[in-house]
C-alpha positions as CSV (number, residue, x, y, z in Angstrom):
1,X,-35.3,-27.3,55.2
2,X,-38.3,-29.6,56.5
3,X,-39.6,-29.1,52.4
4,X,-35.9,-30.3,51.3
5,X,-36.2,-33.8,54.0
6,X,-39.1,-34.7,53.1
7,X,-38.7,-34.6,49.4
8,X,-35.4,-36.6,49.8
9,X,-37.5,-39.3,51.9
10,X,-40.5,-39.0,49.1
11,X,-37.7,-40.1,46.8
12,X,-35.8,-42.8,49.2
13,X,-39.1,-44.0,49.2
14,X,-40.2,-44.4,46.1
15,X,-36.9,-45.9,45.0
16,X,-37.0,-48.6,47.6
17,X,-40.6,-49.4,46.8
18,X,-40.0,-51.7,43.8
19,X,-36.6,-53.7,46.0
20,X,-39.8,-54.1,48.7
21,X,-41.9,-55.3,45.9
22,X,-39.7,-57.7,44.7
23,X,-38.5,-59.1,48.2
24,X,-42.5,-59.6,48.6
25,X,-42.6,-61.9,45.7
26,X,-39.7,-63.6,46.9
27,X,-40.8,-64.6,49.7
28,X,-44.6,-65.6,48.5
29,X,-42.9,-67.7,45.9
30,X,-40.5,-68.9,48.1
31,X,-43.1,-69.8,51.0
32,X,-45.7,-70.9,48.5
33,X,-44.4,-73.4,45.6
34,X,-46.5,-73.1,42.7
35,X,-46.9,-76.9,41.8
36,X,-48.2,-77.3,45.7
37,X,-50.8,-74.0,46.1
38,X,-53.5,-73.4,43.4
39,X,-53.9,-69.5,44.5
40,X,-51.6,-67.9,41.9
41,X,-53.7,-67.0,38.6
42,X,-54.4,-69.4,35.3
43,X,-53.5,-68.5,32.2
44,X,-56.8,-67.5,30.2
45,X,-54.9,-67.9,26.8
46,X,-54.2,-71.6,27.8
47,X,-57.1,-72.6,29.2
48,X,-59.3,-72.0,26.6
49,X,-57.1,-71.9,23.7
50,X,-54.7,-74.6,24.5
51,X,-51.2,-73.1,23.2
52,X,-48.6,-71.6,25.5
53,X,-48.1,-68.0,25.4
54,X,-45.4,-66.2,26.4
55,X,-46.7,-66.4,30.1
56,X,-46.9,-69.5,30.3
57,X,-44.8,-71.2,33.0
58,X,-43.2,-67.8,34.6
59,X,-44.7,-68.5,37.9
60,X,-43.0,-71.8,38.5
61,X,-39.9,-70.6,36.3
62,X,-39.4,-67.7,39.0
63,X,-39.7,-70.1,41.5
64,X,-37.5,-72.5,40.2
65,X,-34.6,-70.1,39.8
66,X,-35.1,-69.5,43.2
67,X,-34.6,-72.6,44.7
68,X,-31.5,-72.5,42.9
69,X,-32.8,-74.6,39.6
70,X,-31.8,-72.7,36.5
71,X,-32.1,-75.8,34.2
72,X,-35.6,-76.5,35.6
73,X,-36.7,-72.5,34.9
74,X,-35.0,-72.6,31.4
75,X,-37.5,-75.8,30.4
76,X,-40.7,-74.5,32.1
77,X,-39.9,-70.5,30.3
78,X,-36.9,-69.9,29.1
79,X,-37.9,-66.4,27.6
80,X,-38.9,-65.3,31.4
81,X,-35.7,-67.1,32.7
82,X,-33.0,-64.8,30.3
83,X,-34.8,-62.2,30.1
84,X,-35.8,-61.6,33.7
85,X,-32.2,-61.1,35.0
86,X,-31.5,-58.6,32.4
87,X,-34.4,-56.3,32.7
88,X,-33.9,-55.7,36.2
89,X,-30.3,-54.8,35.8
90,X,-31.6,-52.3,33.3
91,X,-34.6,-51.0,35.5
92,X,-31.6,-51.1,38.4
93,X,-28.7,-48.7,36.7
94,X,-31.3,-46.4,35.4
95,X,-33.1,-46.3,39.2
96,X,-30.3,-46.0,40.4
97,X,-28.2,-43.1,38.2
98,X,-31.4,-41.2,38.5
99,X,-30.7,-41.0,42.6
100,X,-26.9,-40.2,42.2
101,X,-28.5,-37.6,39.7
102,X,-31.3,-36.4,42.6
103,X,-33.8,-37.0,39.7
104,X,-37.0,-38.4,39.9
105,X,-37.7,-42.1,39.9
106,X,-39.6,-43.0,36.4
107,X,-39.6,-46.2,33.8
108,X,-36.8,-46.5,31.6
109,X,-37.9,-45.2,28.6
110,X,-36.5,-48.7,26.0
111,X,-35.4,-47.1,22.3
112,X,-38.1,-48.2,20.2
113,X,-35.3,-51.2,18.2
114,X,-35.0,-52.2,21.6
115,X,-39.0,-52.9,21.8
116,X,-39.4,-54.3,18.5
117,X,-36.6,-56.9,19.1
118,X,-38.3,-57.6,22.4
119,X,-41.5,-58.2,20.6
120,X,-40.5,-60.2,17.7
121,X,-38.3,-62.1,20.6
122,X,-41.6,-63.0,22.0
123,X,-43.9,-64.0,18.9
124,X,-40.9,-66.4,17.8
125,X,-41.1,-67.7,21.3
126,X,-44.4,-68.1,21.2
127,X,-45.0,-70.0,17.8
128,X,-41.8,-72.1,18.5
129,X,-43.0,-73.2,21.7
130,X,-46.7,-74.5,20.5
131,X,-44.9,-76.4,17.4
């Protein structure tokens, strides 16, 4: 019985771990502005090489959705901005019919058309943003 408790609490545990995660980076972002505190990282790609990548601007995009600015999140990344919203409901229905189904907690596992989309999303991103 104490083997059965503590498995179910392993598991409670490990599903509430990313929802703490995310409230963490909330917070930070919502406590710390970007364009006012210079400790969140630089993009290497842009830094030395000059061009956006598909990074660039995810920071402060987060943040503007946040503060309730969805036009302002759209113009600094607008891949970040759509996409964001519907990868976590996919991470979230997964998480959570894995639960209801007393399975464990892993990564949804995309169909491979589902990642190739997703990359050529991104490289057309990427080369129409540096045009």
């Amino acid at each position: 019985m104490i083997a059965a408790t503590s498995s179910r609490f392993a598991n409670l545990a490990r599903a509430a771990a990313p929802a703490f995660a995310l409230l963490a980076a909330i917070t930070i972002l919502l406590r710390f502005p970007p364009e006012q505190y210079s400790f969140y990282p630089q993009c290497p790609v842009h830094h030395y090489l000059h061009i956006l990548c598909p990074g660039c601007g995810t920071t402060r995009a987060l943040a503007a959705v946040l503060h309730g600015n969805f036009a302002e999140a759209v113009r600094l990344n607008a891949l970040t901005t759509l996409l964001t919203p519907v990868a976590l409901l996919i991470y979230g229905v997964a998480g959570y019919r894995r639960i209801l189904a007393r399975k464990p907690l892993r990564l949804p596992q995309p169909p491979p058309a589902a990642i190739y989309a997703t990359l050529a999303a991104t490289a057309f991103f990427t080369i129409a943003r540096n045009l």
